[in-house]
DRENKENU-586509 format. One record per atom (N, C-alpha, C, O): y, x negated, z; residue in three letters; residue number from 1; atom name. Coordinates in steps of 0.2 Angstrom, whole numbers, m for minus. Atoms other than C-alpha are relative to their C-alpha. Example, Ala and Ser with C-alpha at 12.3 -4.5 7.8 and 13.67 -1.06 7.14 Angstrom:
BEGIN
north:east:up:r:k:a
m6:m4:0:ALA:1:N $
m22:m62:39:ALA:1:CA $
6:m4:0:ALA:1:C $
5:m9:3:ALA:1:O $
m6:4:m1:SER:2:N $
m5:m68:36:SER:2:CA $
5:4:3:SER:2:C $
11:1:4:SER:2:O $
//
This chain:
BEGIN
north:east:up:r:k:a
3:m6:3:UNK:1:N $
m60:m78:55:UNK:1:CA $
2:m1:m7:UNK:1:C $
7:m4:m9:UNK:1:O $
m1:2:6:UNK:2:N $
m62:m78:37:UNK:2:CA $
m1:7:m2:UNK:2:C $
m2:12:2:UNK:2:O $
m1:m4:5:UNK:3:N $
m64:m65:23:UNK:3:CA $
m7:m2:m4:UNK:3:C $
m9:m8:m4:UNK:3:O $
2:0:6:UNK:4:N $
m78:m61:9:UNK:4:CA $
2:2:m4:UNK:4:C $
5:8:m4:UNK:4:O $
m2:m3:7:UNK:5:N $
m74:m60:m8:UNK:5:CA $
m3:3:m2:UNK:5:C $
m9:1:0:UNK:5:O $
5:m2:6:UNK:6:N $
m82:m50:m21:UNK:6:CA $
4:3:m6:UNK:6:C $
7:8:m5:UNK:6:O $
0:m5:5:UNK:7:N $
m78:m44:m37:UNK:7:CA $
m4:6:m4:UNK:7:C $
m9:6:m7:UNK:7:O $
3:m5:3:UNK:8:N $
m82:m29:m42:UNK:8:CA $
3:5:m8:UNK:8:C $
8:8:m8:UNK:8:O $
m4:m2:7:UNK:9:N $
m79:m24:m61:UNK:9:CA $
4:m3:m3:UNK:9:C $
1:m9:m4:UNK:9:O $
m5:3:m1:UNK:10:N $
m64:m29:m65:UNK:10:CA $
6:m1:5:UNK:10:C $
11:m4:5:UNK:10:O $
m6:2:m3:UNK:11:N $
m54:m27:m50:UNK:11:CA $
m3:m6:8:UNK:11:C $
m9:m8:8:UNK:11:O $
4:4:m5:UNK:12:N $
m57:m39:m32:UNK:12:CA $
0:6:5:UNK:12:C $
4:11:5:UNK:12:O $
0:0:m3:UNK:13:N $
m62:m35:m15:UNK:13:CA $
m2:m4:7:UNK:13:C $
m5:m9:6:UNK:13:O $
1:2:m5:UNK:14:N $
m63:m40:3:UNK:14:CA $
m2:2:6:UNK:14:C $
2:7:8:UNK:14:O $
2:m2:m7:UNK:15:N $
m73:m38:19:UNK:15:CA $
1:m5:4:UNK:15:C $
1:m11:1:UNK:15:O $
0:4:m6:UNK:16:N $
m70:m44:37:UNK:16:CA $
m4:3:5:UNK:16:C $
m6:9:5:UNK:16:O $
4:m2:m8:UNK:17:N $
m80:m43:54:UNK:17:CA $
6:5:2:UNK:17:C $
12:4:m1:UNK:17:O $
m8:m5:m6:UNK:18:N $
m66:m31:67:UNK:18:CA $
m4:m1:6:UNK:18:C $
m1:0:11:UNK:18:O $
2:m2:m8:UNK:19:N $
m79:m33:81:UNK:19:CA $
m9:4:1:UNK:19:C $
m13:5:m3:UNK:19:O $
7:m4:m2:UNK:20:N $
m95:m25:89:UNK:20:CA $
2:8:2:UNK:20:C $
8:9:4:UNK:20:O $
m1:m8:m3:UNK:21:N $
m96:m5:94:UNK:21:CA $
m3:m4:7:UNK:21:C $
m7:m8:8:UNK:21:O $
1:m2:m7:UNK:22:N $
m95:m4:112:UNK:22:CA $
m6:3:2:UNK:22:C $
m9:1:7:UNK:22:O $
6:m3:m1:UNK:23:N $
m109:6:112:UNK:23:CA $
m5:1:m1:UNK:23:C $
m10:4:1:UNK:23:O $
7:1:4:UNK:24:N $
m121:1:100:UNK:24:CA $
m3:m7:0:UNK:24:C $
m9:m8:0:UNK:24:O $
1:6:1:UNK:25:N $
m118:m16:99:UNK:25:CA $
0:m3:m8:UNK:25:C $
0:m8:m10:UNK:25:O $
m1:1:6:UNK:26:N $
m117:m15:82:UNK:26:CA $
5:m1:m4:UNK:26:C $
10:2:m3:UNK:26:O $
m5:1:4:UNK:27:N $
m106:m23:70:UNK:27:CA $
5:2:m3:UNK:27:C $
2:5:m8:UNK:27:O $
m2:m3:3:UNK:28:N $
m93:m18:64:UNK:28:CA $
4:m3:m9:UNK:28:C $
6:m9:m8:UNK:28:O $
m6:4:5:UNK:29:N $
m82:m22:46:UNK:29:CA $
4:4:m5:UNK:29:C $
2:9:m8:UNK:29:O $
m6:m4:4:UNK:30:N $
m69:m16:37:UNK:30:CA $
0:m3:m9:UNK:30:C $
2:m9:m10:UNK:30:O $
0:2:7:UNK:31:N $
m69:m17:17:UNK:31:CA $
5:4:m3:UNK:31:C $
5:10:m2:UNK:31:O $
m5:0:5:UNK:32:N $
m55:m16:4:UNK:32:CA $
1:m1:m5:UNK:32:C $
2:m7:m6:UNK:32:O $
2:3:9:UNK:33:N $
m56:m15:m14:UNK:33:CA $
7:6:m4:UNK:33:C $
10:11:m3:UNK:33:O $
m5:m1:7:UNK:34:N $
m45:m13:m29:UNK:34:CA $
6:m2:m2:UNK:34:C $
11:2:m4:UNK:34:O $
m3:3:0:UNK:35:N $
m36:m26:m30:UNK:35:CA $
m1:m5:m7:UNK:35:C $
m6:m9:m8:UNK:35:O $
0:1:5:UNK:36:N $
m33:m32:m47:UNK:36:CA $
1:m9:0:UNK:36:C $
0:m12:m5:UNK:36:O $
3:7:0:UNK:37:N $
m33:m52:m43:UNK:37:CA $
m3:m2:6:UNK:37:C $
m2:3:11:UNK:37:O $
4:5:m7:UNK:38:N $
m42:m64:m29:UNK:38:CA $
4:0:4:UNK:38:C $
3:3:9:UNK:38:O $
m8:3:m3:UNK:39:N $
m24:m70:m25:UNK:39:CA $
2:6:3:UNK:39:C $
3:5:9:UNK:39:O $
m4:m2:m5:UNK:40:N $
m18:m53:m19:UNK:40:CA $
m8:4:6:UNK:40:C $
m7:6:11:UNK:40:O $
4:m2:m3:UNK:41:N $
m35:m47:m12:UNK:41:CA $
0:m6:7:UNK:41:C $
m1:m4:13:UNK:41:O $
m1:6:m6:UNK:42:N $
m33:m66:m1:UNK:42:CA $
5:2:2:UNK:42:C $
4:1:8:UNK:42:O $
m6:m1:m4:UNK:43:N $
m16:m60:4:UNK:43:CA $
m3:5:4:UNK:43:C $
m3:5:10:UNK:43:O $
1:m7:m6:UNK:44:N $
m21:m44:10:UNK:44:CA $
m5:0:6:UNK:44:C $
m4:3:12:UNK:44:O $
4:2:m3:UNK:45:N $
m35:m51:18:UNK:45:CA $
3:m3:5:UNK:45:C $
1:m1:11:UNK:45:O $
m3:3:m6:UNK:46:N $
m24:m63:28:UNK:46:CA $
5:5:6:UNK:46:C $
5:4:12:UNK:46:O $
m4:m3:m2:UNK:47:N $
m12:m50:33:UNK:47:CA $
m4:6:5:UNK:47:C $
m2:10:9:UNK:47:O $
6:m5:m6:UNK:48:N $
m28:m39:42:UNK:48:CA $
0:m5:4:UNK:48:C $
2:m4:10:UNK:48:O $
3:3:m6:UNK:49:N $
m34:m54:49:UNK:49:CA $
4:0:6:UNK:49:C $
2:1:11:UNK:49:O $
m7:m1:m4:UNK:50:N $
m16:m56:58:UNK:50:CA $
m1:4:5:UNK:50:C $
m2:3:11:UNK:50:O $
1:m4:m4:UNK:51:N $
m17:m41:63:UNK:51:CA $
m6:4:3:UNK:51:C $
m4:9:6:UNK:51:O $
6:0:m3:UNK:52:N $
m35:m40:69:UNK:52:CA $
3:m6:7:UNK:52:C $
2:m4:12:UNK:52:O $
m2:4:m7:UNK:53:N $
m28:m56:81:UNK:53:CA $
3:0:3:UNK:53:C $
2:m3:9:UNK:53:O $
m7:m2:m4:UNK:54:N $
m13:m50:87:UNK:54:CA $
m3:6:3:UNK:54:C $
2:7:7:UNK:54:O $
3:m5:m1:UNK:55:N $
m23:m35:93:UNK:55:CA $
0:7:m1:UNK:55:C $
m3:11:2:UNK:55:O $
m3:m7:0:UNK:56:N $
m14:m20:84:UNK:56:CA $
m6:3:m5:UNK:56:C $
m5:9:m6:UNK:56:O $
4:m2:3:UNK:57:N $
m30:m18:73:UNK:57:CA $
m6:3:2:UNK:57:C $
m9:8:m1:UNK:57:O $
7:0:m4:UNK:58:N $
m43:m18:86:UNK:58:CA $
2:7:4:UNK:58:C $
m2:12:5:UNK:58:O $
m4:m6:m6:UNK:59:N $
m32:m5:98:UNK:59:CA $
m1:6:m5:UNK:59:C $
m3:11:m3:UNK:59:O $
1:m6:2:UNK:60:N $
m34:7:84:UNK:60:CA $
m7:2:m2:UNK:60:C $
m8:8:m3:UNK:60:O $
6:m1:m2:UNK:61:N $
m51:6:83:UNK:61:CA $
m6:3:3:UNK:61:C $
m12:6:2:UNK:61:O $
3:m1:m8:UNK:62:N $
m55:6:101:UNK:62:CA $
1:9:1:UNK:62:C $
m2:12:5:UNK:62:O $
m4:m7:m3:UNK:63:N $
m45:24:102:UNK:63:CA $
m5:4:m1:UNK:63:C $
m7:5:m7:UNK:63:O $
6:m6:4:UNK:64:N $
m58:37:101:UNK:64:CA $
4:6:m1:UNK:64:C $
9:8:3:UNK:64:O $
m3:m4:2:UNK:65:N $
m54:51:92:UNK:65:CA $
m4:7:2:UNK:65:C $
m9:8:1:UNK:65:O $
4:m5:m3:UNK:66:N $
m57:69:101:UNK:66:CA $
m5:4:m6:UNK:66:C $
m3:5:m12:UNK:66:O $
5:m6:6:UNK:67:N $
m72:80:91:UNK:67:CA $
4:6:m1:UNK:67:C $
6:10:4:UNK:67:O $
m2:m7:3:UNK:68:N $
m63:94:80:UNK:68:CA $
5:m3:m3:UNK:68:C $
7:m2:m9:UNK:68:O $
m8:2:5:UNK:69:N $
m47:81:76:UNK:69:CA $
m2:m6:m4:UNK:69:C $
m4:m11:m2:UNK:69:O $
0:7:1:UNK:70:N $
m47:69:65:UNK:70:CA $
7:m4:m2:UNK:70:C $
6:m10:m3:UNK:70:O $
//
């Protein structure tokens, strides 16, 4: 699993895939921005995907949240 970069302005960001919806089938990703270099926007980027592997990303995800709470 990897990461996109982009810059935007002058600060960076980064999207990852998380997976498909269960019920659409549709893709999902999570994006992160405002990070003022590449270097730490790559760091944070590693430390999701970790967590996306080890499965504590996905489990919160998956959780659906009742209608009224958020």
């Amino acid at each position: 699993m990897k990461g996109y970069f982009r810059k935007r302005g002058s600060k960076w960001s980064f999207s990852i895939d998380i997976g498909r919806d269960p019920e659409t089938g549709k893709r999902k990703q999570k994006t992160v921005s405002g990070f003022k270099t590449k270097k730490e926007a790559e760091k944070a980027c590693a430390e999701m995907i970790t967590k996306i592997e080890t499965g504590g990303y996905i489990k919160e995800i998956e959780t659906p949240t009742p209608k009224g709470e958020s």
